[in-house]
PAZAPA-4460 file (N, C-alpha, C; in steps of 0.05 Angstrom, whole numbers, plus 32768, in hexadecimal, padded with zeros to 4 digits):
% residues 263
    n_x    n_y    n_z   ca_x   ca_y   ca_z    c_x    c_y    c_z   seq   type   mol
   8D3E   86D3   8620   8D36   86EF   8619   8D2D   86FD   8633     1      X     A
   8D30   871F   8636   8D2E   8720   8650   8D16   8729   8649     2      X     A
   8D05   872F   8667   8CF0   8729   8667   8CE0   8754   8667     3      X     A
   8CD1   875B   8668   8CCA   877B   8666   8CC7   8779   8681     4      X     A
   8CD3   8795   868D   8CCF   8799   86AD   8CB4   87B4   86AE     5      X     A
   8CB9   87AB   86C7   8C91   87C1   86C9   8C95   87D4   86C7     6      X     A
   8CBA   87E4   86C4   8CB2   8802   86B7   8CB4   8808   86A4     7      X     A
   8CC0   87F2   8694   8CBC   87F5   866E   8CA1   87F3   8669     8      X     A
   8C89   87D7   867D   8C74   87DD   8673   8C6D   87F9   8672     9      X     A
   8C67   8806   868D   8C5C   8819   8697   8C68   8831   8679    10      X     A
   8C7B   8836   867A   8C7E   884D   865F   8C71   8841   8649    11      X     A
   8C70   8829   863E   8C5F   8823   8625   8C3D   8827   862C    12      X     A
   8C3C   882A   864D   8C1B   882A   8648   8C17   884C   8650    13      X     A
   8C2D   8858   8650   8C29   8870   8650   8C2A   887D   8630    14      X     A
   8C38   8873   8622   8C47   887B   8608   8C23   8873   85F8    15      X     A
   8C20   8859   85FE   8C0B   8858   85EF   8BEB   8865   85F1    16      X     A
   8BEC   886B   8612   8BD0   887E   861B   8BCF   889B   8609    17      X     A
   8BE8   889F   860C   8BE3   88BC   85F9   8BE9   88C4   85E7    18      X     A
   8BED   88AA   85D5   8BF2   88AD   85B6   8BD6   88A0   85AA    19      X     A
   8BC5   8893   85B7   8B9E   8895   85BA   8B92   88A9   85BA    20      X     A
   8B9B   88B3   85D3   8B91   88CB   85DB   8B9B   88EE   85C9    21      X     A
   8BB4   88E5   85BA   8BB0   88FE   85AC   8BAB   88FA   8593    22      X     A
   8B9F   88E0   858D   8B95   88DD   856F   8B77   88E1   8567    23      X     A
   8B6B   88E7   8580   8B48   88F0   8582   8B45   8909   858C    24      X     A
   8B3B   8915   8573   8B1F   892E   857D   8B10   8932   8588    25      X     A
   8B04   8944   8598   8AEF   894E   85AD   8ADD   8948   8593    26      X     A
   8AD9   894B   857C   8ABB   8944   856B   8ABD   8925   8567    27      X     A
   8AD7   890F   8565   8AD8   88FD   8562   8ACB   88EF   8579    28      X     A
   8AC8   88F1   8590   8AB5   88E9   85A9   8A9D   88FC   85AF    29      X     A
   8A9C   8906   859A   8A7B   8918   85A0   8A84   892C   85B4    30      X     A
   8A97   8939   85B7   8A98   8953   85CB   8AA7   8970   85BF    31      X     A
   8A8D   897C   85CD   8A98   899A   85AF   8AB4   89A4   85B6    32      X     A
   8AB2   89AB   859C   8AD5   89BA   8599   8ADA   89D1   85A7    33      X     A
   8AEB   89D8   85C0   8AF6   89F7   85CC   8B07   8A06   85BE    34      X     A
   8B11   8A04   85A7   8B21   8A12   8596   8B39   8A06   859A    35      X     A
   8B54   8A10   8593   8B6C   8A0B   858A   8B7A   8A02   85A9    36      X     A
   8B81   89E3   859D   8B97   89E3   85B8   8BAD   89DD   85B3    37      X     A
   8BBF   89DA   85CB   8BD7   89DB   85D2   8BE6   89C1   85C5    38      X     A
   8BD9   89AC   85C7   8BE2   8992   85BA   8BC7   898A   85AF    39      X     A
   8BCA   8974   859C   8BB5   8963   8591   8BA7   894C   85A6    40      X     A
   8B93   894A   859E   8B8B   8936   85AA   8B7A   893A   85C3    41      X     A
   8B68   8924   85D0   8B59   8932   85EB   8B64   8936   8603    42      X     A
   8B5E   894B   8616   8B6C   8944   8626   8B67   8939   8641    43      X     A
   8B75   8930   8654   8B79   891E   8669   8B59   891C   8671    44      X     A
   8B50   8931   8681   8B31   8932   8685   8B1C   892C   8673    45      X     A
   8B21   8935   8657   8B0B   8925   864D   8B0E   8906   8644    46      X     A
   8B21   8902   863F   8B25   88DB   8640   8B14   88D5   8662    47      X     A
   8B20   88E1   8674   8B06   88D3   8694   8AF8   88E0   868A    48      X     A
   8AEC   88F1   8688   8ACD   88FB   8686   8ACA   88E1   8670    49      X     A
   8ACB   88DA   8650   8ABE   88C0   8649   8AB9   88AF   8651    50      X     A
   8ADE   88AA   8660   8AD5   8889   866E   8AC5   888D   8690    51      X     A
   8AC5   889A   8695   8AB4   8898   86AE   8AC0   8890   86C8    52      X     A
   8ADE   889C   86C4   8AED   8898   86DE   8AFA   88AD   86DB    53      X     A
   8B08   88B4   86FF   8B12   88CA   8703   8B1D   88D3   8701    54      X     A
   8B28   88F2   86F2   8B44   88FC   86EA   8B5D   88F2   86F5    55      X     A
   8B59   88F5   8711   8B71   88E8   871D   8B7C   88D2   8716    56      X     A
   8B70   88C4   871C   8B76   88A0   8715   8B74   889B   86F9    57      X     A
   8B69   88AA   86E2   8B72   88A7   86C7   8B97   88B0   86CA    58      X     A
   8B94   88D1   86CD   8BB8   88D1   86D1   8BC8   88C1   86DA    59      X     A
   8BC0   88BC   86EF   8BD7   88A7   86F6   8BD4   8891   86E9    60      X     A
   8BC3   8884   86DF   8BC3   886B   86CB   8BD1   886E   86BB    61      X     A
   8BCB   8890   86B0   8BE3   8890   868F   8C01   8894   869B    62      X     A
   8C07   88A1   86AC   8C28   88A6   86B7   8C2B   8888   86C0    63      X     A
   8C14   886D   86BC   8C2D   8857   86BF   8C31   8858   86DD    64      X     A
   8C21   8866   86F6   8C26   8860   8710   8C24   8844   8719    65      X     A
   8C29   8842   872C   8C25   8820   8736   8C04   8829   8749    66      X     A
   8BF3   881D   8739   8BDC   8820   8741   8BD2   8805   873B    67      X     A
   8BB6   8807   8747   8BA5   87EB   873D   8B94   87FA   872E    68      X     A
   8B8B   87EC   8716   8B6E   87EC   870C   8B62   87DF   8702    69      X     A
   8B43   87DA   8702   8B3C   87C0   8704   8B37   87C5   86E3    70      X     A
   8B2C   87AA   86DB   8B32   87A6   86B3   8B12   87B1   86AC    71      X     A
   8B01   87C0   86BC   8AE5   87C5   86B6   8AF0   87E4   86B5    72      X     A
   8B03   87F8   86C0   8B14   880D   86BD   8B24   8810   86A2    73      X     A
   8B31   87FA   869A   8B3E   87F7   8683   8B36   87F6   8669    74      X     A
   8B18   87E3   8672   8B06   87EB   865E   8AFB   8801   8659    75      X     A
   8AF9   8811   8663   8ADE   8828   8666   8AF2   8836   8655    76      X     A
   8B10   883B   8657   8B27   8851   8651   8B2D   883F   862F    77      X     A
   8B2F   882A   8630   8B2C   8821   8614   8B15   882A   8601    78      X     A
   8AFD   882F   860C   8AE6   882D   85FC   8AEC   884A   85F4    79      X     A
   8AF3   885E   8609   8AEF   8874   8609   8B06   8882   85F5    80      X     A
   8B1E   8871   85F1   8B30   8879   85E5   8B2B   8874   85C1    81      X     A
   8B0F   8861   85C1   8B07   8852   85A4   8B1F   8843   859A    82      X     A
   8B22   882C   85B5   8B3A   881A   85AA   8B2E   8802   8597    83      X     A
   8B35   87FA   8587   8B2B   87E2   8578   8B33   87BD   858B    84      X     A
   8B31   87B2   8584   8B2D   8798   8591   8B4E   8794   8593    85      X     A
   8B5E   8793   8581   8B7C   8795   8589   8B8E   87A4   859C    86      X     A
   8B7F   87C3   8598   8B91   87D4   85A5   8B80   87D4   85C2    87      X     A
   8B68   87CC   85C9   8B56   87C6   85E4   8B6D   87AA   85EC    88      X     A
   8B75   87A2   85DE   8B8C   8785   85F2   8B9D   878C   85F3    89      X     A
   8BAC   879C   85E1   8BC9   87A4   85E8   8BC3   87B4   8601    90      X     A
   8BB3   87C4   8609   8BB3   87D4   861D   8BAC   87C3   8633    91      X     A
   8BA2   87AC   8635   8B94   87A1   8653   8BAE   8788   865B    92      X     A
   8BC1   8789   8645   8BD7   877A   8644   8BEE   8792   8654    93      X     A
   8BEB   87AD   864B   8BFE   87BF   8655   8C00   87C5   866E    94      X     A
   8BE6   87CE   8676   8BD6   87C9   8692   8BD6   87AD   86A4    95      X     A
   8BE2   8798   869F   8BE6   8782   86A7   8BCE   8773   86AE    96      X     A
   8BBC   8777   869C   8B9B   876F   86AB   8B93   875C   8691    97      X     A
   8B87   874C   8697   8B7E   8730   8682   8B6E   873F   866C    98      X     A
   8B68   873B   864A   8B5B   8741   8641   8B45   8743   864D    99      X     A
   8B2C   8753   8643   8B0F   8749   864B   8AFF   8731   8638   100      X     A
   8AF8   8725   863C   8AED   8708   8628   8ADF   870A   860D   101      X     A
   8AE1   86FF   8603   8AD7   870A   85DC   8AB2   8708   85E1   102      X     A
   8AB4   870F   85C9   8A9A   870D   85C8   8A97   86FC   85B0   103      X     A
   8A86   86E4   85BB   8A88   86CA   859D   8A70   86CE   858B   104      X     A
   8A67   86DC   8590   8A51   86DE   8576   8A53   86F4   8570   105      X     A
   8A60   86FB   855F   8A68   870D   8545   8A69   870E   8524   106      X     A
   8A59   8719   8516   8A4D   8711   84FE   8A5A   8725   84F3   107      X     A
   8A78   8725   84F8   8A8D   8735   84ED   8A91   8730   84C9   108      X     A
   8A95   8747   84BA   8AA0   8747   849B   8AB4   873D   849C   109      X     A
   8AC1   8735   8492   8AD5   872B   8496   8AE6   8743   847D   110      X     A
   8B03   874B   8481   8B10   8758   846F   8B09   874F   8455   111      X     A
   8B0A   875F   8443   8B0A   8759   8423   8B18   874E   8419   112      X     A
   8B38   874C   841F   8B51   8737   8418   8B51   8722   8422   113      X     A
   8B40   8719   843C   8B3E   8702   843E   8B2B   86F0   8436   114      X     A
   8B0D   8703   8422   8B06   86F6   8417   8B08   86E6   83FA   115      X     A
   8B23   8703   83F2   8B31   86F5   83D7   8B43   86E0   83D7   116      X     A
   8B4B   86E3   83F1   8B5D   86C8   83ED   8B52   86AD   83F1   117      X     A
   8B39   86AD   83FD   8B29   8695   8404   8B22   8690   83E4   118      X     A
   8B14   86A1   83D3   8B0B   86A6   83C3   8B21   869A   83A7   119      X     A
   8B36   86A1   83AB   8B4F   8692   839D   8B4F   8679   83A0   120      X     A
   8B51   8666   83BB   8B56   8652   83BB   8B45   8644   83A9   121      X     A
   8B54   8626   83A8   8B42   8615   839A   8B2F   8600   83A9   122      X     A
   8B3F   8606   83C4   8B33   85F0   83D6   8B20   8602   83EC   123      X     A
   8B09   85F0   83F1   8AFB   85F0   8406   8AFE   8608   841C   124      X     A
   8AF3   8630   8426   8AFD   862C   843C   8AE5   8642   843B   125      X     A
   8AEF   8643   845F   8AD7   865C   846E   8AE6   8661   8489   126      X     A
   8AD5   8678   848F   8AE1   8687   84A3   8AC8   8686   84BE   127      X     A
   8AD0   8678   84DA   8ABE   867B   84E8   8AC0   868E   84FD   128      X     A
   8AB0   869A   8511   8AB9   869F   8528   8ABE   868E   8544   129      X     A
   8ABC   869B   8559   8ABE   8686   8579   8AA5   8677   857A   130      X     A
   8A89   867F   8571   8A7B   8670   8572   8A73   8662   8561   131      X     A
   8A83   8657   854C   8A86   864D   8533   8A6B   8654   851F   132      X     A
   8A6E   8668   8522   8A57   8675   850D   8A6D   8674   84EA   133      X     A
   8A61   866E   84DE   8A74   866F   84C6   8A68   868D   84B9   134      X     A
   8A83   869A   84B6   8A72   86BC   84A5   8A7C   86BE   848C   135      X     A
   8A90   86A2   847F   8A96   86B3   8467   8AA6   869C   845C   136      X     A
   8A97   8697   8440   8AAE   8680   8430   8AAA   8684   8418   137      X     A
   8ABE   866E   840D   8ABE   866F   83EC   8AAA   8660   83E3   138      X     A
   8AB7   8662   83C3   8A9E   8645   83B0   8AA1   862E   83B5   139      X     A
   8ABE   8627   83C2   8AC0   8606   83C9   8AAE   8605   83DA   140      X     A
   8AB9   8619   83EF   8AA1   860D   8409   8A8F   8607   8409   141      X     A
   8A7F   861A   83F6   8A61   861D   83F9   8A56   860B   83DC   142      X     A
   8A67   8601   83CD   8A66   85E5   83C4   8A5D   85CC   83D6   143      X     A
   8A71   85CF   83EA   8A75   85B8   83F3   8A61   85BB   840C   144      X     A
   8A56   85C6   8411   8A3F   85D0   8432   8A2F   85E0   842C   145      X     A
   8A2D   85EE   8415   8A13   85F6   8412   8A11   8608   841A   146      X     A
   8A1D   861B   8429   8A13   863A   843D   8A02   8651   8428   147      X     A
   8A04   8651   8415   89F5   8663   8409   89D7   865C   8408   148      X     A
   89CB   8633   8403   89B7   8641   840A   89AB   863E   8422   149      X     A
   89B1   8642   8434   89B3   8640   844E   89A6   8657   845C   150      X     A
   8995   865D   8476   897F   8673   8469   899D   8689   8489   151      X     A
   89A1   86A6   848A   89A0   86A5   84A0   899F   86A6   84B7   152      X     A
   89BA   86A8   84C0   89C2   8698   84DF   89C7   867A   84DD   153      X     A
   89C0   8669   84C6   89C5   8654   84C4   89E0   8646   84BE   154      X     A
   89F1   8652   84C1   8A0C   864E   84B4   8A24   864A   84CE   155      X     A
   8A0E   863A   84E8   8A22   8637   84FA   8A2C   8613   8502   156      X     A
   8A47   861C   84FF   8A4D   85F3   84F6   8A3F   85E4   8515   157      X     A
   8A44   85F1   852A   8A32   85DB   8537   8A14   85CB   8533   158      X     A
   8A0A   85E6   852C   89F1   85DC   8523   89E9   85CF   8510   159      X     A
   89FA   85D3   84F4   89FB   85C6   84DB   8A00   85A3   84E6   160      X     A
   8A1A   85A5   84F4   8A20   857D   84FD   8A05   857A   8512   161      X     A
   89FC   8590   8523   89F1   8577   8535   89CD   857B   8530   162      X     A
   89C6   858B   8524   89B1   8595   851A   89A2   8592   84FF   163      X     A
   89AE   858B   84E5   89B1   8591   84CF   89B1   8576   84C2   164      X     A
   8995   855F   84BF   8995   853F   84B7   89A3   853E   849E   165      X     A
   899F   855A   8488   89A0   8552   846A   89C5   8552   846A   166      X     A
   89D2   8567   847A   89F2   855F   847E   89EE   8546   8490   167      X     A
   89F2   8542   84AC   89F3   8525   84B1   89F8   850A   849D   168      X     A
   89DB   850F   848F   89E0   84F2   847F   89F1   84F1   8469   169      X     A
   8A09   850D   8464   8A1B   8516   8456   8A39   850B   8461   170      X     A
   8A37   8506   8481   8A49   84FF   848C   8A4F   84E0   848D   171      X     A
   8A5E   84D2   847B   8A5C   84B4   848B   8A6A   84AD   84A8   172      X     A
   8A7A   84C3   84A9   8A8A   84BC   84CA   8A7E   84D3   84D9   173      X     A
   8A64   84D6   84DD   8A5D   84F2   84ED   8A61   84F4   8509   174      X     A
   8A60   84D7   850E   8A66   84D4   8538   8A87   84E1   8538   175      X     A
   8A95   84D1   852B   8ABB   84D7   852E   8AB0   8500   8528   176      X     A
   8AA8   8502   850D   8AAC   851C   850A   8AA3   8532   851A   177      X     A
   8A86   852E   8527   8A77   853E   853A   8A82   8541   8550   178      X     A
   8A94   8528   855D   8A9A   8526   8574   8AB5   8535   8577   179      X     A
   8ABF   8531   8561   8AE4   8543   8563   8ADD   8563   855A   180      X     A
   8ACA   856A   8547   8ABE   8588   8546   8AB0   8592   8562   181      X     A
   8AAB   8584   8573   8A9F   858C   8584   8AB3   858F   85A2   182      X     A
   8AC8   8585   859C   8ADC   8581   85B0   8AEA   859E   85B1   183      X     A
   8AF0   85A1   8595   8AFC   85B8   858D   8AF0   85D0   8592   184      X     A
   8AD1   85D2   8589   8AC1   85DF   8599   8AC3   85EB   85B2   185      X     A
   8AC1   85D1   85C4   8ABF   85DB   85DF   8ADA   85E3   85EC   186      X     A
   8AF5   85E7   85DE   8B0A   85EB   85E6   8B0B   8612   85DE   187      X     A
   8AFC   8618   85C2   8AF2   8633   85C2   8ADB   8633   85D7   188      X     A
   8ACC   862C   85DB   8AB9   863D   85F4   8AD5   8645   860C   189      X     A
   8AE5   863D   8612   8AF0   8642   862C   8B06   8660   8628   190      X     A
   8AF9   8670   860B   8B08   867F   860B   8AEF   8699   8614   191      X     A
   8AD1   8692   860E   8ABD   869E   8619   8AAD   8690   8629   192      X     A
   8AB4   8685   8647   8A99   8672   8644   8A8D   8672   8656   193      X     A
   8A82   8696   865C   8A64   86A8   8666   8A63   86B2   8652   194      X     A
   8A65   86B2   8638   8A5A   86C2   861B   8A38   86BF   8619   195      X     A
   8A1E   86C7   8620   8A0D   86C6   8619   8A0A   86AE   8601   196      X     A
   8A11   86BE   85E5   8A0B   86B4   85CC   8A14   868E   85CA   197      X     A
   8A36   868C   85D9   8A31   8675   85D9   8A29   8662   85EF   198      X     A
   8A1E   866C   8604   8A0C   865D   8616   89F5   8656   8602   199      X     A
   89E7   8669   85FA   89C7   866A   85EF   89D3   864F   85DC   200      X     A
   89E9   8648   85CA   89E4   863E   85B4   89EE   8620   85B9   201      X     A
   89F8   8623   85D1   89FB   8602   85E6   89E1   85EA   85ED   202      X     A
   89D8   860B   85F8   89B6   8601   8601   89AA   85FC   85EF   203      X     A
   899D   8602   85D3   899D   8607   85BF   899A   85E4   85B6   204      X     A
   89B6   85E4   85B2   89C0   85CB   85A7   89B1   85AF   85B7   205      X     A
   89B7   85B2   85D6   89B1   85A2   85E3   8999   8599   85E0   206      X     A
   8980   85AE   85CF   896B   85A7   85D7   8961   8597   85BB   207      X     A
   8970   85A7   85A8   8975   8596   8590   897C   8585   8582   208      X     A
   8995   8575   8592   89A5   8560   8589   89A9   854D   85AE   209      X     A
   8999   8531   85A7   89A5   851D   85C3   89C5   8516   85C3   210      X     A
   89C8   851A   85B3   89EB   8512   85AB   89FC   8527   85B1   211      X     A
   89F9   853F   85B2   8A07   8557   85BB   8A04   8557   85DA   212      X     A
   89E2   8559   85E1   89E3   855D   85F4   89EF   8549   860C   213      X     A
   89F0   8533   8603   89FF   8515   8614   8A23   851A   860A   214      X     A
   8A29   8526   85F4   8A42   8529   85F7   8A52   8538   8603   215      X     A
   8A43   8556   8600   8A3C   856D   861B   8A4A   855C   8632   216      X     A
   8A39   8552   8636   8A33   854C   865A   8A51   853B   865A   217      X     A
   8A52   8526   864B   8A6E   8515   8652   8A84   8519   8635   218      X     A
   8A98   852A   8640   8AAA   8536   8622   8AC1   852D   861D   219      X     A
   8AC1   8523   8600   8AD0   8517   85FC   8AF1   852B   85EF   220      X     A
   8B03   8520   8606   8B1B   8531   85FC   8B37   8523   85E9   221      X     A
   8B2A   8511   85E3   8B3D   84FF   85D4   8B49   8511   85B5   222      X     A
   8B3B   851D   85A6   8B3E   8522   8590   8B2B   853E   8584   223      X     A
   8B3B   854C   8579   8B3C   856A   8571   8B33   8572   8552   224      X     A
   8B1F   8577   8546   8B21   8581   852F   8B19   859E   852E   225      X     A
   8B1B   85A8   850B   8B09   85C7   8506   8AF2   85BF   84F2   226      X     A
   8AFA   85AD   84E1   8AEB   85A4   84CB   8AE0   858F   84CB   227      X     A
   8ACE   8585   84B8   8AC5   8574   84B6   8ADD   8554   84A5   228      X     A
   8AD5   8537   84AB   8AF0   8531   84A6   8AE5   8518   8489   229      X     A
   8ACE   8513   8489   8AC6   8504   846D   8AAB   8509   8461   230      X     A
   8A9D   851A   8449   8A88   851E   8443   8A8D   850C   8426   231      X     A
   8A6C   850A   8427   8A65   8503   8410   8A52   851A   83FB   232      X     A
   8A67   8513   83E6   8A64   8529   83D8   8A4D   8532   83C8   233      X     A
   8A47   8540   83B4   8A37   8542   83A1   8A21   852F   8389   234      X     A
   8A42   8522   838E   8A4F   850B   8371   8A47   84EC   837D   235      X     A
   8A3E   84ED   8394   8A3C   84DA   83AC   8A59   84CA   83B4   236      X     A
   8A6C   84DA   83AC   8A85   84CF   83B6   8A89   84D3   83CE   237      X     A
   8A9D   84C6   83DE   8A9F   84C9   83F1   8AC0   84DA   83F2   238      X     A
   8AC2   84ED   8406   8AD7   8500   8402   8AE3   8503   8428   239      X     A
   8AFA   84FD   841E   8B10   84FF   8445   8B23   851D   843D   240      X     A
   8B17   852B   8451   8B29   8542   8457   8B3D   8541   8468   241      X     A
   8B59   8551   8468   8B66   855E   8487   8B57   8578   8487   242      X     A
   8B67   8587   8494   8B63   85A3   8494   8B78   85B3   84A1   243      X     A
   8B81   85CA   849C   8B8F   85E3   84A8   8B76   85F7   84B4   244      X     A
   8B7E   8609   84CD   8B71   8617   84CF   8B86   8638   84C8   245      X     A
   8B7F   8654   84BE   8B94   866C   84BD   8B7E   867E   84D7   246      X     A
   8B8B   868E   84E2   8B8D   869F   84F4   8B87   86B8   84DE   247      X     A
   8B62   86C1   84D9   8B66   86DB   84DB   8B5B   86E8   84E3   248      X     A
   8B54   86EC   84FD   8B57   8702   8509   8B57   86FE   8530   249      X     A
   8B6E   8701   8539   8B76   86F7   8552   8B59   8700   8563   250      X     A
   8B58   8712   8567   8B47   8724   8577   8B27   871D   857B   251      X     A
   8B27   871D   8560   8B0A   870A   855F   8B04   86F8   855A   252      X     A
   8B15   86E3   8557   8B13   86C6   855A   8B0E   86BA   8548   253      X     A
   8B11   86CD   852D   8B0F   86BD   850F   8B1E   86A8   8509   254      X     A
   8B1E   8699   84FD   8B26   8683   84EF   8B1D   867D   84DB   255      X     A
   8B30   8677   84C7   8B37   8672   84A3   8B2F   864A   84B1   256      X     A
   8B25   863A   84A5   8B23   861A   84A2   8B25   8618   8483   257      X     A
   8B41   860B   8480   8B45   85FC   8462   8B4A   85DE   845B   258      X     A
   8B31   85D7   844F   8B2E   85BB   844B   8B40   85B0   8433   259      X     A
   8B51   859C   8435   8B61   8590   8425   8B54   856C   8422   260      X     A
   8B55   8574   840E   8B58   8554   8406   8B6D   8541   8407   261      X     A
   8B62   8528   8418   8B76   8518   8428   8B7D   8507   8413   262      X     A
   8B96   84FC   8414   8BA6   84E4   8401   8B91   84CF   8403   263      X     A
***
């Protein structure tokens, strides 16, 4: 397949600057209205006046010149344009400049349809973020882990495995399970890993759990999970999961975990 050349980009990041730019009002960014204009939308000068760079070098950004700009520029023109977390990447992708890094602690709603469909299933599931905060599950789940009564902020799986005795003694394989949840873990930190929220909740841990903090230090890369992989149940049975993880929402690092019951 051939590959996009830098002047197809360059017109798509022109095509797309000012189909942003003429979808917002001088009242939609707080700036009073001058009466009737010529086209919709703001124009050239007030997008730099928001973002805080110079007419010049905004124009030529949108005509797609061969310029440099650095991704702290790209940002400022995203924010200013009120791009959402998708259309802020499509643009730093257009601009040929690396996203800027997520932010893992987000106590995001999650859409309404994706709570009906969790809500449908019959099996086990929840939705976490990057810093495995869990924000949202069904009745299996919270059957099966309890998050409702959970006071909180409490509903973050690291802390639950390496923090949390009354789950622990729920786990009969908790070393195999903690140690492959935690692998997986640290393979998401490397998608933020100067994020504040999950530094603090490393340290956190470390000071909380000798077993985290010694696994921390020497990491084991043998084996990958999302879920937990044998609890003991309610019923005092003992129960072996797999799991699937679904993708919803790229941007912010959501993830669907659905526990299945193993043969």
């Amino acid at each position: 397949m051939a590959g996009r050349s830098l002047d197809r980009t360059r017109s798509e990041l022109t095509e797309f600057l000012i189909h942003h730019r003429s979808k917002l009002t001088p009242a939609d960014v707080g700036l009073p209205s001058t009466g009737r204009r010529r086209t919709p939308g703001l124009r050239r000068e007030e997008v730099a006046t928001l973002a805080g760079v110079g007419l010049t070098w905004y124009t030529w950004f949108e005509q797609g010149r061969d310029i440099n700009v650095s991704e702290s520029f790209v940002l400022k023109v995203s924010k200013a344009l009120k791009l959402d977390d998708a259309e802020c990447c499509h643009l730093f992708l257009l601009a040929h400049r690396r996203p800027p890094p997520v932010e893992a602690y987000q106590w995001q709603e999650i859409p309404p349809l994706v709570q009906s469909l969790m809500d449908d299933m019959p099996r086990p599931a929840y939705v976490m973020n990057l810093r495995w905060d869990i924000i949202a599950w069904n009745a299996a789940a919270d059957a099966l882990l309890g998050f409702s009564d959970r006071a909180p902020g409490g509903h973050n799986m690291m802390r639950l495995l390496f923090a949390d005795p009354a789950l622990r003694r729920r786990l009969p394989d908790w070393r195999q399970d903690a140690s492959r949840l935690l692998a997986q873990f640290r393979c998401d930190l490397a998608a933020a890993p100067e994020d504040p929220a999950m530094q603090e909740l490393i340290e956190a841990l470390a000071k909380l759990s000798p077993d985290f903090r010694r696994w921390w230090e020497q990491p084991n890369h043998e084996a990958y999970r999302y879920g937990i992989g044998t609890l003991i149940d309610a019923d005092s049975a003992t129960q072996t999961y797999e799991h699937t993880t679904l993708l919803v929402d790229e941007h912010r690092h959501l993830r669907m975990v659905v526990y299945f019951t193993a043969d």
